[in-house]
C-alpha positions, 0 to 999 in steps of 0.5 A, a space after each residue: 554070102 551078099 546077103 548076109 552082108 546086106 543083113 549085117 549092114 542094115 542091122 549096123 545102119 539100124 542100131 546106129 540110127 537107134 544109138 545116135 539117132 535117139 538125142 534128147 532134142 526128140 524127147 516130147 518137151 525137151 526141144 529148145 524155145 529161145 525168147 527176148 523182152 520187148 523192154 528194149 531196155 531190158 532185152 534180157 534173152 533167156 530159153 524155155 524147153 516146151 515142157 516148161 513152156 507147156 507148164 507155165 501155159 497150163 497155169 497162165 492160160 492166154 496169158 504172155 510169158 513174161 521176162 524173168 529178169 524184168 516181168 515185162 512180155 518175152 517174145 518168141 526168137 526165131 533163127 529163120 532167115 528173113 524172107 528176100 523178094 525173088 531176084 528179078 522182082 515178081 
């Protein structure tokens, strides 16, 4: 009888892993870049998916993305947090 429970938890825990664990966002090239214009200017902010971001490389190769809005070079907008010495100091 436990085991059975046991089995049939693990089987709900799995599928709804598989359902709702399976988004678009890990899809290969579907993840979200966000990016800025250096033009302060300008400062459009727009986003790329990495496959489009690998589509315009692939063409440009070492060349920088530029601003759709101005054609100047975009700059990749990261969410991190900037990094804060130690309390204390070192």
């Amino acid at each position: 009888m436990k085991a059975g429970i046991v089995a049939v938890v693990v089987l709900a825990v799995t599928i709804g892993w598989w359902y709702f664990g399976n988004s678009d966002a890990g899809v290969e090239g579907s993840a979200i870049t966000a990016w800025k214009c250096t033009k302060p200017e300008c400062g459009q902010t727009f986003h790329l998916t990495v496959k489009q971001l690998s589509d315009f490389y692939k063409v440009h190769y070492g060349e920088p993305l530029p601003c759709p809005k101005c054609g100047s070079r975009a700059q990749r907008v990261t969410n991190r947090p900037a990094a804060t010495a130690p309390a204390g100091g070192m």
